[in-house]
C-alpha positions as CSV (number, residue, x, y, z in Angstrom):
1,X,82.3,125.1,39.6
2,X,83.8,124.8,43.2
3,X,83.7,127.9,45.2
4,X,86.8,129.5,47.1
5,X,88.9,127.1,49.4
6,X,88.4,127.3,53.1
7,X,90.8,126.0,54.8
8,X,90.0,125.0,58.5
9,X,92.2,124.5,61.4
10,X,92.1,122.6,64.7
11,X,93.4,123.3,68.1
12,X,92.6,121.1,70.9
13,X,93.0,118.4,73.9
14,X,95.4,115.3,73.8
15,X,92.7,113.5,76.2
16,X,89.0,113.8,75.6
17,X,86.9,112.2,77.9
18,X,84.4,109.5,77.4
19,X,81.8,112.1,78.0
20,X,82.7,114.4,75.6
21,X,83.8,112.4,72.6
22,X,80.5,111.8,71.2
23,X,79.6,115.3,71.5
24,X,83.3,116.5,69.8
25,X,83.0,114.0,66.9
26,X,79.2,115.0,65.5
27,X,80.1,118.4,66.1
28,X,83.5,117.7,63.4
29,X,81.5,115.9,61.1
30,X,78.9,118.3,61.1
31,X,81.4,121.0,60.5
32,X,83.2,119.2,57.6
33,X,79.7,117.5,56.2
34,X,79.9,118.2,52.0
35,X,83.0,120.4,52.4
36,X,85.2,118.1,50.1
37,X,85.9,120.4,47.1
38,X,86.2,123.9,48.7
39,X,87.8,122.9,51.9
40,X,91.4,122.3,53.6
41,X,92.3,121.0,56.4
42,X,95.2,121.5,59.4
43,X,96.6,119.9,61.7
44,X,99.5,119.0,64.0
45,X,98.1,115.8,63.9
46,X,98.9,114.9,68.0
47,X,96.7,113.0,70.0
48,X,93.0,113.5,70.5
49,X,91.3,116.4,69.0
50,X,94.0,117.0,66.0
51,X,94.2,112.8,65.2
52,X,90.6,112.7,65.2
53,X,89.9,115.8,62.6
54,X,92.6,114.7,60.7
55,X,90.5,111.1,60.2
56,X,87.5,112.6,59.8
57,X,88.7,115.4,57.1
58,X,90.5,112.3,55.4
59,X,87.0,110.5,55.7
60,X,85.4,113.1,53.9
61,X,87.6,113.7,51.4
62,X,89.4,116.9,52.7
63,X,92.7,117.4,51.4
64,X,94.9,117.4,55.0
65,X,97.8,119.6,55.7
66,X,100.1,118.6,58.4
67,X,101.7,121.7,60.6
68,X,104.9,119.6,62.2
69,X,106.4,121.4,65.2
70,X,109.8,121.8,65.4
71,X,111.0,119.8,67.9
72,X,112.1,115.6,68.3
73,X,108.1,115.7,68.2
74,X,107.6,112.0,67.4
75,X,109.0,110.8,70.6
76,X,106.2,113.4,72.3
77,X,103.2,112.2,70.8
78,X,102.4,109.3,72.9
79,X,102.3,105.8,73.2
80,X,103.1,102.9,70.2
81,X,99.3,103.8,69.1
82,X,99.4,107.5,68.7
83,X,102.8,107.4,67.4
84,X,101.1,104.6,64.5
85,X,98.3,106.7,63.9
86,X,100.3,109.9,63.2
87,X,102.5,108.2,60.5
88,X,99.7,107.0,58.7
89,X,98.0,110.1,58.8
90,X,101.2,111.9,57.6
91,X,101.1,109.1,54.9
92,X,97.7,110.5,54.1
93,X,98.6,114.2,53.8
94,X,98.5,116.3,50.5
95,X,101.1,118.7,52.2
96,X,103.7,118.8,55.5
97,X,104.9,122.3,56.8
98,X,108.3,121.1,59.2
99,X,108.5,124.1,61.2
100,X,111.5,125.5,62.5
101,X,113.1,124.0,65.9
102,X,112.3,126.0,68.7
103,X,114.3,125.9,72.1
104,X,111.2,124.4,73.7
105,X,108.6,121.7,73.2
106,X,105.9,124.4,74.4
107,X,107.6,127.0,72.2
108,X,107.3,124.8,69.4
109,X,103.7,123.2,70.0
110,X,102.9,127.2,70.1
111,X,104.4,127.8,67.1
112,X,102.6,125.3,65.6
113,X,99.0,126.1,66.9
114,X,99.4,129.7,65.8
115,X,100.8,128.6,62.3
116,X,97.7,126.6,61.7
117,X,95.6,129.8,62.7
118,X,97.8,132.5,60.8
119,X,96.8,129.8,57.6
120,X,93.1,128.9,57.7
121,X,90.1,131.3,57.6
122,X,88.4,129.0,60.3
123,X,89.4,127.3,63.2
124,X,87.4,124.2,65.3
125,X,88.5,123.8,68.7
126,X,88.0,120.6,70.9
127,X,88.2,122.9,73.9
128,X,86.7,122.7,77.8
129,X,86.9,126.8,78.1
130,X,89.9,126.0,81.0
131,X,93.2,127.9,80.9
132,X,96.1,126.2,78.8
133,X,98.3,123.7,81.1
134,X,101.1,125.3,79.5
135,X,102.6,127.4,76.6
136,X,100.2,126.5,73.3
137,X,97.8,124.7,74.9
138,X,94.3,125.1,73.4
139,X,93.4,127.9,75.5
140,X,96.1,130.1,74.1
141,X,95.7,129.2,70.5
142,X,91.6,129.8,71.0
143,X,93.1,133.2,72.0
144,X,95.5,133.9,69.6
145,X,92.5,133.2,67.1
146,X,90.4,135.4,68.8
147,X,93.2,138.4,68.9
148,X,93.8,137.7,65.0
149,X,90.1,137.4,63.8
150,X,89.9,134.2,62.7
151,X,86.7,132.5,63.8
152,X,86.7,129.6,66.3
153,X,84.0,126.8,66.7
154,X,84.2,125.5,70.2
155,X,83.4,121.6,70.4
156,X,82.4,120.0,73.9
157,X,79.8,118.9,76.2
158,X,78.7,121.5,78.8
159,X,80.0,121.0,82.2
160,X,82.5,117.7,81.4
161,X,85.8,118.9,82.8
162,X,89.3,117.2,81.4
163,X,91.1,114.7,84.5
């Protein structure tokens, strides 16, 4: 018999650089290696960090929650390939939250990034330790975590800085 759920979260960069990425994906797999049973997962499913734990969760057979901010967020998300990628992975998901429009895209991507920690017991963050570039970046929802006790997993290469 399957233990408890754990549900895990992510919070992190759109753009991950070459140097990085091999480091961030072993380090996702690794934390959702045998995990299928007992585990959830969330995410906002944007581009980068949250598109690529959403495949790999999928991969493994996680069942995927999507946190939607609320905003006109489809027409944020990037180009034609981003925008493709998120609707199949919403296709994908067991569950959709569609949060409340806030009055600002950063309000709202906030919103999101602290839903998806007030709602998993763990969270993974594809994170270069810099200060958010705005409201809800991934600095800010590393330290929302951090001021709510929910444990984060940093994932990155040492020294590779975003552009």
């Amino acid at each position: 018999m399957p233990g408890p759920v754990t549900r895990i979260g992510i919070t992190g960069h759109r753009e991950i650089p070459e140097a990085a990425l091999s480091a961030v994906r072993s380090g996702i797999r690794a934390e959702l290696r045998g995990r299928a049973a007992t585990t959830r997962a969330l995410s906002s499913l944007a581009a980068g960090a949250d598109q690529l734990f959403a495949e790999f969760a999928l991969e493994s057979g996680i069942q995927l929650t999507a946190v939607i901010p609320g905003m006109d967020y489809e027409t944020h998300l990037g180009d034609d390939a981003v925008r493709a990628a998120y609707h199949r992975l919403l296709k994908c998901c067991a569950e959709r939250v569609q949060l409340p429009h806030e009055r600002t895209h950063e309000e709202a991507y906030y919103a999101a990034g602290r839903y998806i920690v007030d709602h998993a017991d763990r969270m993974i963050a594809v994170w270069d330790g810099a200060p958010s570039r705005g409201l809800g970046g991934t600095a800010d929802i590393v330290d929302y975590a951090h001021l709510t006790g929910v444990p984060v997993t940093v994932l990155w290469s040492p020294g590779v800085r975003r552009a």
